[in-house]
Backbone bond lengths (Angstrom), bond angles and torsions (degrees), N, CA, C in turn:
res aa  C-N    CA-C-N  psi(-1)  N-CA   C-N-CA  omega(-1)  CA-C   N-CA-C  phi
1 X - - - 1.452 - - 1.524 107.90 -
2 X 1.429 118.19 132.33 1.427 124.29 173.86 1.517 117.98 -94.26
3 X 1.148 118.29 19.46 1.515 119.71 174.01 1.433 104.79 -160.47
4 X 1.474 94.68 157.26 2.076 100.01 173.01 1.578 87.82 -111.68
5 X 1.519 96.80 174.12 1.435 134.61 170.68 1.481 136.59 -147.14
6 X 1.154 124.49 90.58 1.564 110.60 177.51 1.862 105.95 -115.23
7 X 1.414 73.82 179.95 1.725 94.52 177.58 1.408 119.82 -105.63
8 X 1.276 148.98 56.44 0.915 141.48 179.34 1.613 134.08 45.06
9 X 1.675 87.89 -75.18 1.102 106.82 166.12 1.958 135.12 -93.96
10 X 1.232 93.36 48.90 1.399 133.53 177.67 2.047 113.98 -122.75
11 X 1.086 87.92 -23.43 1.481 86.11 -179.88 1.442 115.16 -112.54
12 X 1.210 126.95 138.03 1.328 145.39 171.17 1.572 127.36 -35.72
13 X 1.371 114.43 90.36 1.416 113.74 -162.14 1.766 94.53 -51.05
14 X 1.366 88.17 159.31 1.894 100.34 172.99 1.576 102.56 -110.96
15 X 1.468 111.16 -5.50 1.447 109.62 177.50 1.536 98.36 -163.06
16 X 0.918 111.22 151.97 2.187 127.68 169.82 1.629 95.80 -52.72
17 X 1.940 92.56 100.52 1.465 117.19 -168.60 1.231 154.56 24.53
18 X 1.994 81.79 53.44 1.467 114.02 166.06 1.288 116.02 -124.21
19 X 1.209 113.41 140.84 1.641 122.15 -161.08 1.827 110.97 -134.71
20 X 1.196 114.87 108.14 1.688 99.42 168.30 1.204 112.15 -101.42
21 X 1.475 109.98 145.74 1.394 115.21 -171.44 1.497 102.19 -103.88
22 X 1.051 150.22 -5.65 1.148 144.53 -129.16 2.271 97.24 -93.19
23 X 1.178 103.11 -30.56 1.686 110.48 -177.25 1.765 93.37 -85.75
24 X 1.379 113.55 -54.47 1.737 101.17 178.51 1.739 105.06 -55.84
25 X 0.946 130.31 -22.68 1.293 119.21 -166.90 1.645 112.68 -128.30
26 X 1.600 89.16 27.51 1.796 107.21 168.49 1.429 117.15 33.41
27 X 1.287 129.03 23.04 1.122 132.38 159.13 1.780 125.27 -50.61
28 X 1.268 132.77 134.72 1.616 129.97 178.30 1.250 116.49 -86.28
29 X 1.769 105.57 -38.79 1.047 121.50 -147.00 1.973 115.09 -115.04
30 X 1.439 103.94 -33.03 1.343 110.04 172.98 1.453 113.26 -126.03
31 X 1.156 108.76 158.95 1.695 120.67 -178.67 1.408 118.94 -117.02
32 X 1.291 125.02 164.27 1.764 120.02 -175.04 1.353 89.12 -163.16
33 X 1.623 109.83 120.62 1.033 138.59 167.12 1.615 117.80 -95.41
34 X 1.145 126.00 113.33 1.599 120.85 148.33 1.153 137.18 -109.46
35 X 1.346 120.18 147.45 1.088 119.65 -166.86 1.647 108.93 -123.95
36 X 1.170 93.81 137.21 1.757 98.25 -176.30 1.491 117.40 -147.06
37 X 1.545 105.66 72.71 1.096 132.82 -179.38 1.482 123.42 -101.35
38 X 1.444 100.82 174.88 1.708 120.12 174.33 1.480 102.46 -88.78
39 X 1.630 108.41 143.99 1.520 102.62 158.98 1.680 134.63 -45.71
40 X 0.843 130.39 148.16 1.762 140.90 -163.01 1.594 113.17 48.28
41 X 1.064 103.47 18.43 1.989 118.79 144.95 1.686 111.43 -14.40
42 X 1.139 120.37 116.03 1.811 105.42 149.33 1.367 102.44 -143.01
43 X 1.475 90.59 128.07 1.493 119.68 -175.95 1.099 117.63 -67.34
44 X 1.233 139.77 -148.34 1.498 135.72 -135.41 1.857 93.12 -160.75
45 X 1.842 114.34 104.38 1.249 79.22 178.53 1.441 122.56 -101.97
46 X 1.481 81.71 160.10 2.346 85.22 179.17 1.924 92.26 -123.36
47 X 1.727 107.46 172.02 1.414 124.96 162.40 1.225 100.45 -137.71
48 X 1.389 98.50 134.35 1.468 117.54 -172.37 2.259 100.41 -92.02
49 X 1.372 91.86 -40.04 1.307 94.49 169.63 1.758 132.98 4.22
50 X 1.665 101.59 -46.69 1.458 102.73 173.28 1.515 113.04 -100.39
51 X 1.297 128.83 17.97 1.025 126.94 176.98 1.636 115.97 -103.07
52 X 1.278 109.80 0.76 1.179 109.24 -179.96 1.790 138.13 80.42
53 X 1.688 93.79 1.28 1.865 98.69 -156.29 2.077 90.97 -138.29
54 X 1.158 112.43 158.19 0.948 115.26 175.28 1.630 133.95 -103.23
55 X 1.485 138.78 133.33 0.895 137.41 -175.87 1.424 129.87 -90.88
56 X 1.007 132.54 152.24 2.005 128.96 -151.17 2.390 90.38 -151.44
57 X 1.226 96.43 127.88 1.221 94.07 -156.86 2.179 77.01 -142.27
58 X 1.232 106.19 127.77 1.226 110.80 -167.45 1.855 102.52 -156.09
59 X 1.706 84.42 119.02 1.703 104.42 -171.73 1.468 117.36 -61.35
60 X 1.288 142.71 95.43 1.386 116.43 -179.46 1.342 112.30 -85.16
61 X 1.309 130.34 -16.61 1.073 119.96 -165.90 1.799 118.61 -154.43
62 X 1.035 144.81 130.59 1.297 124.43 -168.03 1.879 113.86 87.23
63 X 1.485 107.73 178.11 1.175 91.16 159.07 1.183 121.19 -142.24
64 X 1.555 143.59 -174.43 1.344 148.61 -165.75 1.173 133.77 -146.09
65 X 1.065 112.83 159.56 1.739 115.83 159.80 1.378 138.37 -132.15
66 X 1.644 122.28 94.57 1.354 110.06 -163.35 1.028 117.63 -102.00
67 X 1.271 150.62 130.85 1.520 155.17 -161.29 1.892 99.50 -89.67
68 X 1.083 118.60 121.03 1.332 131.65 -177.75 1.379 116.04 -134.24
69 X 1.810 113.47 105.75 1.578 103.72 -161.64 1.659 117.39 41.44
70 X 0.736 93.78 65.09 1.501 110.60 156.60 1.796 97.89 74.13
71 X 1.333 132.44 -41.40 1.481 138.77 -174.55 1.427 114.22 -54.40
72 X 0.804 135.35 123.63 1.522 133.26 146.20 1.495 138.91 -66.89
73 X 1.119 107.43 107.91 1.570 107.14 -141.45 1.711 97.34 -101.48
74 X 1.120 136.93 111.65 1.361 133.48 171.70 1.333 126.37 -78.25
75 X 1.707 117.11 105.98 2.168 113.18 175.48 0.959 71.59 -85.78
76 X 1.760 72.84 165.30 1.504 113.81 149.81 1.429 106.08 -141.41
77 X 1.594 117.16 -169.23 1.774 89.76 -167.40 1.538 102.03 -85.21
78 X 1.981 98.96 152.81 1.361 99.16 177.08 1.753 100.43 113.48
79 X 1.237 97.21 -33.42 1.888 103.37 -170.46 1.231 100.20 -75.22
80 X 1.336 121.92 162.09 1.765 139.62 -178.41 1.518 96.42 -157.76
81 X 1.334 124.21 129.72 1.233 155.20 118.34 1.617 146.68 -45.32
82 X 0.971 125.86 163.47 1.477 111.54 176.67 1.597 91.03 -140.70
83 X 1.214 122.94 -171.61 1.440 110.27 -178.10 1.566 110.73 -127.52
84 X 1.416 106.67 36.99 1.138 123.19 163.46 1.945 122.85 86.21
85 X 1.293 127.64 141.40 1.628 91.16 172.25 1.067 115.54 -111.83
C-alpha cells in the first residue's frame, strides 16, 4: 500500500482532545495534530524539536491560540501553522 489512513478519532488522545496522527499514519518526517475541543481549552505542551520532523496544526473550526517559541500565534478557521524550526 502507498498511502495510510486513519480516523482521528480512532487514535488515542495524548491529551483531553488532542490527537497525533503522525504513528497512525506512519509518517517519519511530519506530524498532524487535531484538536477537538471545548472553548477555553489549554492543551498540553510538547516540542517536537528533538525529533527531527515537523508539525502542521490546522484550525477547522472555532478559534485559537498556540504559543510557538515563545509567539502567540492566532487561527481562525481555515489557518494552518507549522510549529516552527
Amino acid at each position: 500500500m502507498s498511502y495510510s489512513k486513519t480516523n482521528y478519532r480512532d487514535v488515542e488522545p495524548k491529551a483531553n482532545g488532542m490527537y497525533f496522527l503522525r504513528d497512525a499514519l506512519d509518517t517519519d518526517n511530519l506530524g498532524v495534530t487535531v484538536l477537538d475541543c471545548e472553548a477555553g481549552w489549554s492543551g498540553m505542551e510538547h516540542d517536537h524539536g528533538d525529533e527531527g520532523h515537523e508539525e502542521v496544526y490546522l484550525l477547522v473550526d472555532g478559534e485559537a491560540t498556540v504559543t510557538i517559541d515563545g509567539d502567540d500565534v492566532t487561527l481562525e478557521p481555515g489557518d494552518a501553522t507549522d510549529n516552527g524550526r
